[in-house]
C-alpha positions in Angstrom: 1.8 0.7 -36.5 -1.3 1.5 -38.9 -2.5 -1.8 -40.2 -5.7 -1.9 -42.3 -9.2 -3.6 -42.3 -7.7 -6.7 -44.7 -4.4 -6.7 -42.3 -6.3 -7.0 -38.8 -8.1 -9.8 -40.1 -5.9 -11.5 -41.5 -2.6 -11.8 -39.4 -4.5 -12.5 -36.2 -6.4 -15.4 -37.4 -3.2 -16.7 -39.6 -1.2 -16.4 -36.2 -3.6 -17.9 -33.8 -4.0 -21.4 -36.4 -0.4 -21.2 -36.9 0.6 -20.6 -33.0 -2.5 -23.2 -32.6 -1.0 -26.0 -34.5 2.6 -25.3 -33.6 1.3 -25.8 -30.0 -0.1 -29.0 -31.0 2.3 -30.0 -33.0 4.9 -29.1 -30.1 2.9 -30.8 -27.5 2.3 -34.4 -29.7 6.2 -34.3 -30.8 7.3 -33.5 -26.7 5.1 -36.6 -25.7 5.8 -39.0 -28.2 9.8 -38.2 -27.8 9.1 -38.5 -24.0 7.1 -41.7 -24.3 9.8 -43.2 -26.9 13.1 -42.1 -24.6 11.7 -43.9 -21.7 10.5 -46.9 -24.0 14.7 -46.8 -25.2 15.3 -46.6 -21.3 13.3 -49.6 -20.4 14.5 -51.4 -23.4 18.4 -50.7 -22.4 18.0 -51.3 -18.9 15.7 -54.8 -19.8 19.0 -55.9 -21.9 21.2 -54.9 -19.2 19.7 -56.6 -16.4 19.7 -59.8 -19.1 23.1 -59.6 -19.5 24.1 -59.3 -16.1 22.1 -62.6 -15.6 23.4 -64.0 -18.2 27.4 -63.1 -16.9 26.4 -64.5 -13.5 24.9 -68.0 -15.0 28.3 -68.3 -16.9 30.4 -67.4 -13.9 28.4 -69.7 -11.9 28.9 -72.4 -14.3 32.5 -72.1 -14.5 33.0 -71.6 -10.9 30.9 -75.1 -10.5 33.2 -76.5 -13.3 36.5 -76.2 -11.4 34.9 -76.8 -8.0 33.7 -80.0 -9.2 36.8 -80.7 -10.9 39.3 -79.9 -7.7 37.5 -82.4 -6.3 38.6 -85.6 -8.6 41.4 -87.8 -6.6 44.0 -87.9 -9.2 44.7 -83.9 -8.2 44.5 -84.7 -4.7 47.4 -87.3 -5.7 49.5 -85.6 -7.7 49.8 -82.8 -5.7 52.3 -84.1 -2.2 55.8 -84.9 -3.3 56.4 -88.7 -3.6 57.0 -91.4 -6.1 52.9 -92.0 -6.4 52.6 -87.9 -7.2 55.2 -87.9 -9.7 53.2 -90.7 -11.8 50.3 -89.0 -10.7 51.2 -85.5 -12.3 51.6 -86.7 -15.4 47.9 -88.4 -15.4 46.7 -85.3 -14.3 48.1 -82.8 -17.3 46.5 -85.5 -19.5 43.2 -84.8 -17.9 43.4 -81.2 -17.4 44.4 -81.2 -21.5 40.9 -83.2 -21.9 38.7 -80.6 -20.1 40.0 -77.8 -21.7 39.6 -79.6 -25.4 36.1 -80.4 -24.1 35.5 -76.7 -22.3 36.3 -73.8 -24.8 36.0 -71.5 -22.2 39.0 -72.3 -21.2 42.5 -71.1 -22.2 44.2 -73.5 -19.8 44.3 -75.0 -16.4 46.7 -75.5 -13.9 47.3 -77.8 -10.5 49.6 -76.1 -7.8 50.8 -77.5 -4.8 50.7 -75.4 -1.4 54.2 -73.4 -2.4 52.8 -71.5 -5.6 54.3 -73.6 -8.1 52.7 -75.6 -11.2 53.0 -79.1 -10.7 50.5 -80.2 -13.9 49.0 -77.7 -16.5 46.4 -78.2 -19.2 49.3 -76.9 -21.7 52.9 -78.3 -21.7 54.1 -75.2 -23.7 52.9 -72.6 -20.9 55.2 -71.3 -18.5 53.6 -70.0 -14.8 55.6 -67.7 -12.0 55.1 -68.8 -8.4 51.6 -67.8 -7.5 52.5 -67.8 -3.8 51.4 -64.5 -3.6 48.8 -64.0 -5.6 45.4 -62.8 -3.5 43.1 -65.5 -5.2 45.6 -68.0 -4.8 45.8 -67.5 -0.5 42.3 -67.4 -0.2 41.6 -70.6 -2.3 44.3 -71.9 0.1 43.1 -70.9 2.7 39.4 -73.0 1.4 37.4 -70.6 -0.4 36.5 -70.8 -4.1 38.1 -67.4 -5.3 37.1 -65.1 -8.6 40.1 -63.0 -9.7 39.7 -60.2 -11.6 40.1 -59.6 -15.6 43.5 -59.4 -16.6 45.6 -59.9 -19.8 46.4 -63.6 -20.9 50.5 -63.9 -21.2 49.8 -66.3 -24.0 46.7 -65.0 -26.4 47.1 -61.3 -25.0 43.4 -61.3 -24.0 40.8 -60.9 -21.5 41.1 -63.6 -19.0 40.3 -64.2 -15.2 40.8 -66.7 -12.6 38.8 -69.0 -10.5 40.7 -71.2 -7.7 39.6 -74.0 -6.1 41.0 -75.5 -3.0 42.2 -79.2 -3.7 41.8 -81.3 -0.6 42.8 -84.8 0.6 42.2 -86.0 3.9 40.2 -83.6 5.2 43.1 -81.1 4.6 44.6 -78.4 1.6 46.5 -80.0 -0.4 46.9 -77.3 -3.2 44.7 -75.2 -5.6 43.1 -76.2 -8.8 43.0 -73.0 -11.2 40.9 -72.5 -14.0 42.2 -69.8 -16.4 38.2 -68.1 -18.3 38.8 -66.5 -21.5 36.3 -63.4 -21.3 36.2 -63.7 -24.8 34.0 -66.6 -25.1 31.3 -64.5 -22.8 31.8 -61.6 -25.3 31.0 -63.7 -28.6 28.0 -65.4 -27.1 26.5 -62.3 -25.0 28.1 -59.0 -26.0 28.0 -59.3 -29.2 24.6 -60.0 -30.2 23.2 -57.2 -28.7 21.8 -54.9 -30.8 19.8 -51.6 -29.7 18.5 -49.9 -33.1 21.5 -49.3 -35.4 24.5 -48.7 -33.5 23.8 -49.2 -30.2 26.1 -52.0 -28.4 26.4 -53.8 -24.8 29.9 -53.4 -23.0 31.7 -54.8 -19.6 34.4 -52.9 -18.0 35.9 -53.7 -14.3 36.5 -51.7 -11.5 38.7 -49.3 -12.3 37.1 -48.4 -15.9 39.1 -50.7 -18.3 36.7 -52.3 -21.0 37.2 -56.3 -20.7 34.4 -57.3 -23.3 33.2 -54.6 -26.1 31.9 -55.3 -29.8 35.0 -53.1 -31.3 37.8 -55.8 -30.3 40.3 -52.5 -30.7 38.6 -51.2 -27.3 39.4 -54.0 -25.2 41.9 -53.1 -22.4 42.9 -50.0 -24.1 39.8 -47.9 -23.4 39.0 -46.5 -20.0 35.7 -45.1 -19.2 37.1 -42.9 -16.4 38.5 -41.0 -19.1 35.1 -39.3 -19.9 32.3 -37.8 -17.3 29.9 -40.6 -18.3 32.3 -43.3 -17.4 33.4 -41.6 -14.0 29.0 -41.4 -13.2 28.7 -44.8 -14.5 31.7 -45.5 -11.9 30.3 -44.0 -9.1 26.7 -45.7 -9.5 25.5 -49.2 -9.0 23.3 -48.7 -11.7 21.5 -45.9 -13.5 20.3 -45.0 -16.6 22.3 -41.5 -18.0 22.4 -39.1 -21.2 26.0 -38.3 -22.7 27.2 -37.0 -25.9 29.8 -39.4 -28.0 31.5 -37.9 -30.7 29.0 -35.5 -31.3 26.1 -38.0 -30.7 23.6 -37.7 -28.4 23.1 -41.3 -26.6 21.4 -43.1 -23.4 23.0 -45.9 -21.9 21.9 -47.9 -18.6 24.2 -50.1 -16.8 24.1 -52.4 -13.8 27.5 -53.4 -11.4 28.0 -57.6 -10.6 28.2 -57.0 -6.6 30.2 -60.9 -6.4 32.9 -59.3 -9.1 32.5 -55.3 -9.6 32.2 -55.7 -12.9 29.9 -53.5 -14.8 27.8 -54.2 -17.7 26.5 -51.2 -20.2 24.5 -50.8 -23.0 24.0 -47.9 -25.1 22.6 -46.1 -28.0 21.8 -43.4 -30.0 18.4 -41.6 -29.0 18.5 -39.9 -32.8 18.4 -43.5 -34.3 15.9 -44.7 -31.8 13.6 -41.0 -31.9 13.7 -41.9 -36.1 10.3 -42.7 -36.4 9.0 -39.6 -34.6 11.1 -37.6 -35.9 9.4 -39.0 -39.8 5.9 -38.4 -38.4 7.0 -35.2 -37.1 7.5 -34.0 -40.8 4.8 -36.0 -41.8 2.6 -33.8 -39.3 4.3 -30.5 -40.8 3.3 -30.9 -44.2 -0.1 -31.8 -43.1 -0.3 -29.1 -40.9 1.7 -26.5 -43.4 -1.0 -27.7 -46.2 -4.1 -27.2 -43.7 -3.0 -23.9 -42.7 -2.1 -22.8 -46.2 -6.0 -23.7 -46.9 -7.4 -21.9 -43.9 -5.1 -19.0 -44.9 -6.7 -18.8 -48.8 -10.2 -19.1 -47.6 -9.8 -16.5 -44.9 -8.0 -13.8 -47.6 -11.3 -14.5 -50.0 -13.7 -14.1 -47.0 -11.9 -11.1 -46.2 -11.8 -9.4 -49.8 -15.4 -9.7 -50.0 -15.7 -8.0 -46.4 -12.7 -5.3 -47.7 -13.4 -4.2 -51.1 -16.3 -2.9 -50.7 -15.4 -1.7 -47.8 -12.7 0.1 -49.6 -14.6 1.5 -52.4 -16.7 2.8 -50.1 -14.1 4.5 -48.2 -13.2 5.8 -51.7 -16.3 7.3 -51.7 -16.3 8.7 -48.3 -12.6 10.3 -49.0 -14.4 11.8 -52.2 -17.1 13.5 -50.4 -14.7 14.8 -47.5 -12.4 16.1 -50.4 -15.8 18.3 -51.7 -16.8 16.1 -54.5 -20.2 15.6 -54.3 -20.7 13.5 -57.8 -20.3 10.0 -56.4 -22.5 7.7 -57.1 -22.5 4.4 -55.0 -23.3 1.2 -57.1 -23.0 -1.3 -54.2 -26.0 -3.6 -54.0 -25.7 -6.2 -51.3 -28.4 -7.6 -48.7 -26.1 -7.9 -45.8 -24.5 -5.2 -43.5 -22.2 -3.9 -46.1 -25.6 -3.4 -48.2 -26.9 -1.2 -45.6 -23.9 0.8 -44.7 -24.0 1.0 -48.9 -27.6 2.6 -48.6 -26.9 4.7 -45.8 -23.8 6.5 -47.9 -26.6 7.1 -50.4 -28.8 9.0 -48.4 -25.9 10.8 -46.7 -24.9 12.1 -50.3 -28.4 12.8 -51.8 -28.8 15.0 -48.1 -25.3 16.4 -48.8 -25.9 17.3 -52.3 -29.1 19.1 -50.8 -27.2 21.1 -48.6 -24.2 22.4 -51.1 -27.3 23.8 -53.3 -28.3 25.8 -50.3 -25.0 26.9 -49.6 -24.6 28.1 -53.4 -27.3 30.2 -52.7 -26.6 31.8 -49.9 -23.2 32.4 -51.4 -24.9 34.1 -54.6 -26.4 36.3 -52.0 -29.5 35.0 -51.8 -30.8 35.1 -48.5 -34.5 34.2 -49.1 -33.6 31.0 -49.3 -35.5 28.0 -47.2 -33.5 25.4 -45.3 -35.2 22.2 -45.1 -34.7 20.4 -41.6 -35.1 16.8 -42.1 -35.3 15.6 -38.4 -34.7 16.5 -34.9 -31.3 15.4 -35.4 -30.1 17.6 -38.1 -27.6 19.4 -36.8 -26.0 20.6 -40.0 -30.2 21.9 -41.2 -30.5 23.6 -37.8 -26.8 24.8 -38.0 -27.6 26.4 -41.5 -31.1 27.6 -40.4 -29.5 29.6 -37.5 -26.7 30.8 -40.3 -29.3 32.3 -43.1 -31.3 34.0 -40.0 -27.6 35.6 -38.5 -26.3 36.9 -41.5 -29.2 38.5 -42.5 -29.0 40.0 -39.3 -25.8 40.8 -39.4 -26.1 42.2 -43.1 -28.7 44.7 -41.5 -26.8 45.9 -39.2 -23.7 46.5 -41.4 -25.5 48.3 -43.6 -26.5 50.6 -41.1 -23.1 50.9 -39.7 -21.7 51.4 -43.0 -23.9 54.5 -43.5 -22.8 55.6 -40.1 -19.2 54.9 -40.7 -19.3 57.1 -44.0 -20.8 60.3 -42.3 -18.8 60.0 -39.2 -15.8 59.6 -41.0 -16.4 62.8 -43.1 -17.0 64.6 -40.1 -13.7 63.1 -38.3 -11.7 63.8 -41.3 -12.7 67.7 -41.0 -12.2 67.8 -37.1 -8.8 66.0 -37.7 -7.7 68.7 -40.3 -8.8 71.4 -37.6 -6.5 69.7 -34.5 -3.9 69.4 -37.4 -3.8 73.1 -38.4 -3.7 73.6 -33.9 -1.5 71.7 -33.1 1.1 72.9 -36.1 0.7 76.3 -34.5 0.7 75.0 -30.8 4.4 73.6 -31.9 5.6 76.7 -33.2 4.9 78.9 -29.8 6.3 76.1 -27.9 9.3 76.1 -29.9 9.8 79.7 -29.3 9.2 79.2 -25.8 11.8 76.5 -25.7 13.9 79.1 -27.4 13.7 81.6 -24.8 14.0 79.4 -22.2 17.3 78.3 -23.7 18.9 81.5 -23.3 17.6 82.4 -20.0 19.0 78.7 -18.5 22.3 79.8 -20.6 22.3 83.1 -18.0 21.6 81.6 -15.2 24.4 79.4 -15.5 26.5 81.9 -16.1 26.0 83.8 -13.0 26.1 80.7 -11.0 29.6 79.7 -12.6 30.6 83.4 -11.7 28.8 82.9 -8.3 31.0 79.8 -7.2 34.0 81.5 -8.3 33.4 84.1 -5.7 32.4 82.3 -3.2 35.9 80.6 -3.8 37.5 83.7 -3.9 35.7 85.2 -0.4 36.7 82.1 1.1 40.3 82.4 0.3 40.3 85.8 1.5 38.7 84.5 4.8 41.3 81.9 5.3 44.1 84.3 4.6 43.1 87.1 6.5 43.0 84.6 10.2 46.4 83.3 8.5 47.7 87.0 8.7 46.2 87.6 12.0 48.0 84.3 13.4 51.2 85.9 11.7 50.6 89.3 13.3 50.8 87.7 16.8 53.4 85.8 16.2 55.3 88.7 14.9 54.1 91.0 18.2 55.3 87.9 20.0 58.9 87.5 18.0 59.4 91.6 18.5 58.8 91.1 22.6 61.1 88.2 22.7 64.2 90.5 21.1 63.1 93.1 23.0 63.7 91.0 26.4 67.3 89.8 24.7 68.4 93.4 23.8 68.0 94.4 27.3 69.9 91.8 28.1 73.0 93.1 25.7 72.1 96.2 27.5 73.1 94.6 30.9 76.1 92.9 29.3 77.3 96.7 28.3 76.6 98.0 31.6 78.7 95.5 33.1 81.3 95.5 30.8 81.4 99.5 31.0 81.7 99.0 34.6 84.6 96.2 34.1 86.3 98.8 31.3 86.4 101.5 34.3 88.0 98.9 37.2 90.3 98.2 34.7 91.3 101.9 33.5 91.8 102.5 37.7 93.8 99.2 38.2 95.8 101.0 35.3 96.7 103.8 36.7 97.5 102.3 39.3 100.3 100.1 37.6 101.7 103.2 36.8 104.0 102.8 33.4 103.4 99.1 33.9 99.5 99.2 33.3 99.6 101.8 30.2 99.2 99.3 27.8 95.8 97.7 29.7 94.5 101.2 30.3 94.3 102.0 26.5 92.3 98.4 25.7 90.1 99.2 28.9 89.8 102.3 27.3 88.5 100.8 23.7 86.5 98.5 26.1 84.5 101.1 27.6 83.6 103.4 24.4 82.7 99.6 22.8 80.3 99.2 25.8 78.9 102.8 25.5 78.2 102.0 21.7 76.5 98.6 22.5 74.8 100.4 25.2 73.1 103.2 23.2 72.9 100.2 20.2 70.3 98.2 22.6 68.6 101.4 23.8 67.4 102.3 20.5 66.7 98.7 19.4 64.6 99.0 22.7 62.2 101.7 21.1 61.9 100.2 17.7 61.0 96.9 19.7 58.4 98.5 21.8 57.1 100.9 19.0 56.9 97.7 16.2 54.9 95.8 19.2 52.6 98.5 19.3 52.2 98.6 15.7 51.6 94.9 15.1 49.3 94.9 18.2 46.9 97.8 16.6 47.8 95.1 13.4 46.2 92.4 15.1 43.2 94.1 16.2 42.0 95.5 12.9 42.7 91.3 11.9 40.2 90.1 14.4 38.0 92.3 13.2 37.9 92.1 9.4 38.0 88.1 9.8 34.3 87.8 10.5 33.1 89.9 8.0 34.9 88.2 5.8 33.3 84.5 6.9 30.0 86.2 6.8 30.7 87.8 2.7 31.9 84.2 1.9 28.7 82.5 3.5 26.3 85.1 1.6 28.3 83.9 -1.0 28.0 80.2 -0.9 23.7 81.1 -0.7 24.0 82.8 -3.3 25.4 80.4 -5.5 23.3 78.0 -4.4 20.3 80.0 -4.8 21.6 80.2 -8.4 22.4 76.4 -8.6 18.6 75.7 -7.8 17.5 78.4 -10.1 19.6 76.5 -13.0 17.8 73.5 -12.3 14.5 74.8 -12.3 15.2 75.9 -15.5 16.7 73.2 -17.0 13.1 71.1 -15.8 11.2 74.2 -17.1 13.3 73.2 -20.3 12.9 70.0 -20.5 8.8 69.9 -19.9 8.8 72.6 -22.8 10.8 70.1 -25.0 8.8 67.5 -24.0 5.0 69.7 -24.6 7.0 70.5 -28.2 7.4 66.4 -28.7 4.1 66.0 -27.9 2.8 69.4 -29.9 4.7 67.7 -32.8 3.2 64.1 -32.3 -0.7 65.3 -32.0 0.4 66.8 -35.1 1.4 63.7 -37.0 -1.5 61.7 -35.5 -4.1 64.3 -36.3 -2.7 64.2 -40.2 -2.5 60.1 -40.0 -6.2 60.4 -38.7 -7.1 62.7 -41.7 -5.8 60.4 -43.5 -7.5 57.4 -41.8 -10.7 59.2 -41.9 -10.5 59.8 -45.5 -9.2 55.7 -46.1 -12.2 54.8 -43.9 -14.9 56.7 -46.1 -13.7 55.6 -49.0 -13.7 51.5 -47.6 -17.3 52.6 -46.3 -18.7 53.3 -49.1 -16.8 50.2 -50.8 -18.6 48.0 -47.6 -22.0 49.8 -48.7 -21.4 48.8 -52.4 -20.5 45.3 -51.3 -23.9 44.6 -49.2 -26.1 45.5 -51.8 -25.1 42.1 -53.3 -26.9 40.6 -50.6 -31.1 40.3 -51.2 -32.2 40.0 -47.4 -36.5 40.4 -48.3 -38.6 41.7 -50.9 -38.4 45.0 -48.6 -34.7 44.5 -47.9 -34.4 48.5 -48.1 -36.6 49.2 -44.8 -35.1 48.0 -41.4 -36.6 47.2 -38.5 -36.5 49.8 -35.5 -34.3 47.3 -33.3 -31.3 47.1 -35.6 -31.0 50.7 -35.9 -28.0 52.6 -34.7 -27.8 56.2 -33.7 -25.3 58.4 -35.3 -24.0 60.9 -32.4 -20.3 60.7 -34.1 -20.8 64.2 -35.8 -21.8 65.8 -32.7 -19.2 64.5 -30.9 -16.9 65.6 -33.1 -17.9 69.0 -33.1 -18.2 69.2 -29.3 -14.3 68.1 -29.4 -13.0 70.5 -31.8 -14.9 74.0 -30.5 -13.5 74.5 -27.5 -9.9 74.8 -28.9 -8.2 77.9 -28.4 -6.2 79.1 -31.1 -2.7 79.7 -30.1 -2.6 83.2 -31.6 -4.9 84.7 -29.0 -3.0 86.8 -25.9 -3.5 87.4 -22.4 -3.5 91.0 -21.8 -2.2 91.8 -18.0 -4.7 93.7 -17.6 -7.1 90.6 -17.5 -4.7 88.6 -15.0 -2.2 87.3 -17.4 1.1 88.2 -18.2 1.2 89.1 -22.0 2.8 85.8 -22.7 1.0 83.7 -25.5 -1.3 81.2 -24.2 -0.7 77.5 -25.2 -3.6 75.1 -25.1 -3.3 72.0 -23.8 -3.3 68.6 -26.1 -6.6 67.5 -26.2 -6.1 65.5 -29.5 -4.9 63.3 -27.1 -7.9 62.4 -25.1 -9.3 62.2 -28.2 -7.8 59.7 -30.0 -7.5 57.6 -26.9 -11.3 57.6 -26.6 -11.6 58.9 -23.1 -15.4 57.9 -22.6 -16.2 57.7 -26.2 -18.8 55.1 -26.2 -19.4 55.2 -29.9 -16.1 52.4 -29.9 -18.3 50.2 -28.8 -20.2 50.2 -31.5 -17.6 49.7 -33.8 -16.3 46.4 -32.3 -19.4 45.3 -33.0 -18.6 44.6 -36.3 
């Protein structure tokens, strides 16, 4: 975050006194509440341990009451049954009503024989059970003075307890003399007075949490404290001093258990009521410390505004300057820091000033001028020192370059019209070439096309002249195996001729019986003589065809080689021709490609006419612009070590001679072959500098 001059002075030093009295504030207000909670600690548990002194002095009194009073003889008479206790008992209920008119304390006292049963009470109109088996009762029998716990009076519906005494006569028990405390009387006189700050109270609950004495009569023996976490800790503790919140109120009490009864006595109250007066000085401190830091605040903003105005206006001035104004004037007059930074901007301006007239010279063009260097430590004099001296320099030198730009460039723009007027020609022979080339590539495919199909013709042939020749034999072969069967018909007729002839004899021989047999023998033997003759000249075609196919078969054999060999001549023909096509097609291609590159040498030779003609005209622009410079009174001579030569006219004459023109012919009787010769592309080199040096010179500027 960007925070200014004003900003970074002000928020820290606000922050550090208001984090500075917060702190102190804090720490004072943590003490004092610290200090005053254990003061309300002390002061609670002083009033409890009083109380609990003061409930043992009363118990102690009335326990001394009935002891002394179990000891009179008229209870120790009244209590066997006879005639004497009868008159007895009514003696003693006038004496017991005495005490308890004369002890308030009291709500009534009884005199009970050894069974449990009231034989004289202080009060005719209250009616007792048998106490036979009451705890207190046994153990007061039995000769101990016994405390009973708090319990609800039958009669007033209040707090009471018990304390029994053991009525003896004759070094024996006779009965118990039972003294009924109303707890009340201890509450009015010891609970009730207490008073911690506004609201805060003393209480007595018993053993098991019910509240026996309390300020708010409502609360006794209807409120529990085991009903609530503070009671159940004040329950488990002897005594202790804890923090709980009561209907929303934030209290202390402290509370101490009677170890003779188990009662337990508390007092509490309300730390806000008792923290009051430290919480009114706590305000009281934070107005104070709100007005003192409101104070410190205003006097640091108006030590800060005189540090930051100026400050500011100075910055104004600074932005000024940085923003090229140099017509600020700086009014400040001080004698402290900000006074000097105030005279150092002045002297930084008036130096400033200095140096933007020099600068509006040197952009006039004046180059004379003098830059004044104020100290070793003027960078910005030395800087423009080293400027003035450099550009003059450099002026020099482009005005020599100019010059040389605007002859070269005349020079290049007539060597570039030269390679223009080439290469145009160069392209048209090379398109002619192309042309020719063309038609021969069209040829030669044509005869290898016409090639292959020979070669698939011959190849055919080949093949079908060894299939006739496999025919042939198989034919020769075919002819000799019907030859061998018609010899064997030739048999069959032989036999059969001979059968015919047994059979004409075995005719005649039957005599007119056999006549019939002798005529079929008869057709039998001219049908063998037919077959015979049949086979025989079967037999010489067979032999004569076998002769013929055999000569067949020869002749075959023989052609089939010279075939193979007129279908191999074949195939190297065609791919002599298949290798000539290609050839041709590269020769084509490189011709297309020296056309491309006729035709671009071309272009780039008219774009560098062009150029050349652009750059003489910007040359002599350059020229007019440097004379607006004045370098010296003898501005026009220049020294020997800025010159530069001028070798670009040579050069470009050197490059352009040794062209041939594309016209010119090789005669074969000089070696050549009559064909037009085609230069190569030299533009090329040329316009890709090759070892032209004079590049150098250019980059130079």
């Amino acid at each position: 975050m960007k925070c200014n001059l004003r900003e970074k002075f002000l928020f820290p030093i606000s922050a550090l006194i208001i984090v500075g009295m917060g702190i102190s504030m804090a720490v004072a207000y943590i003490s004092s509440t610290n200090a005053v909670e254990q003061t309300i600690k002390d002061q609670l548990s002083q009033i409890v341990t009083l109380t609990v002194q003061s409930l043992e002095s009363w118990i102690k009194e009335a326990e001394a009451d009935v002891t002394s009073w179990s000891e009179t003889p008229i209870y120790a008479t009244a209590v066997p049954n006879s005639l004497e206790a009868a008159s007895a008992r009514a003696a003693a209920a006038v004496e017991l009503a005495k005490l308890q008119r004369n002890y308030d304390c009291y709500e009534r006292i009884h005199l009970i024989n050894a069974s449990g049963d009231v034989i004289a009470s202080s009060s005719a109109e209250s009616a007792i059970a048998n106490l036979a088996e009451s705890p207190y009762f046994q153990q007061a029998l039995s000769g101990k003075l016994t405390l009973s716990d708090v319990e609800k009076s039958d009669i007033s519906g209040k707090p009471v307890f018990m304390i029994a005494a053991p009525v003896k006569g004759q070094d024996q028990i006779l009965g118990v003399l039972i003294g009924v405390v109303s707890l009340e009387q201890f509450g009015q006189k010891f609970i009730d007075p207490v008073k911690v700050g506004d609201t805060g109270y003393a209480y007595v609950f018993r053993r098991d949490g019910v509240v026996v004495a309390h300020p708010k009569k409502e609360n006794i023996l209807t409120l529990n404290v085991t009903d609530y976490d503070f009671g159940k800790k004040m329950i488990g503790q002897s005594h202790a001093v804890i923090a709980y919140d009561w209907e929303g109120v934030h209290k202390l009490v402290a509370f101490q258990r009677l170890e003779t009864t188990g009662w337990t006595i508390g007092a509490g109250a309300a730390t806000r009521e008792m923290l009051a007066p430290i919480y009114h000085m706590a305000y009281i401190n934070s107005g104070v410390a709100g007005l003192v830091i409101v104070v410190l605040i205003a006097f640091i903003v108006a030590l800060v505004r005189s540090i930051v105005t100026p400050l500011q206006r100075i910055v104004t001035i600074a932005n000024a300057i940085g923003d090229g104004d140099m017509q600020q004037e700086i009014s400040i007059v001080r004698y402290d820091e900000i006074g000097i930074l105030a005279e150092a901007m002045r002297r930084m301006v008036a130096n400033l000033n200095a140096a933007v007239q020099v600068a509006g010279q040197i952009a006039n063009g004046d180059m004379t001028v003098v830059v004044p260097v104020r100290s070793e430590r003027d960078a910005l004099g030395k800087a423009l020192t080293a400027m003035t001296i450099k550009l003059r320099d450099i002026i020099r030198d482009v005005k020599v370059a100019a010059e040389n730009v605007a002859s070269g460039s005349q020079f290049m723009s007539s060597g570039s019209e030269e390679l223009s007027q080439g290469a145009t020609e160069q392209a048209a022979a090379a398109e002619q070439a192309s042309s020719s080339m063309e038609e021969m590539a069209a040829n030669i495919c044509q005869n290898a096309e016409n090639a292959r199909q020979t070669e698939m013709i011959a190849t055919k042939a080949a093949q079908d002249a060894h299939d006739s020749g496999q025919a042939v034999a198989e034919t020769v072969l075919a002819i000799k195996e019907i030859a061998r069967k018609v010899q064997i018909i030739e048999e069959l007729a032989r036999q059969t001729r001979m059968l015919s002839l047994n059979a004409t004899i075995e005719a005649a021989k039957a005599q007119e019986f056999g006549k019939g047999f002798g005529v079929v023998a008869a057709e039998v033997r001219a049908l063998a003589e037919r077959s015979q003759s049949a086979a025989s000249e079967i037999t010489n075609l067979a032999d004569a065809s076998v002769k013929i196919a055999e000569v067949a078969g020869e002749r075959l054999r023989t052609l089939v080689p010279d075939i193979r060999k007129t279908a191999e001549l074949v195939q190297e023909i065609s791919a002599a021709t298949s290798e000539q096509e290609r050839g041709t097609g590269q020769i084509n291609t490189a011709i297309q490609q020296l056309d491309q590159v006729i035709q671009q040498n071309a272009t780039a030779s008219e774009e560098m006419a062009s150029t050349s003609e652009e750059l003489a005209s910007q040359a002599e622009h350059l020229q007019g612009v440097i004379e607006f410079f004045k370098i010296q009174n003898n501005q026009e001579s220049v020294p020997p070590q800025h010159s530069i030569p001028n070798p670009m006219a040579a050069r470009l004459h050197a490059k352009i001679a040794h062209l041939k023109h594309p016209n010119d012919v090789i005669s074969p009787k000089n070696g050549g072959n009559g064909h037009a010769h085609v230069p190569q592309p030299v533009f090329t080199k040329f316009i890709e500098g090759g070892d032209d040096a004079l590049d150098e010179g250019f980059e130079r500027y």
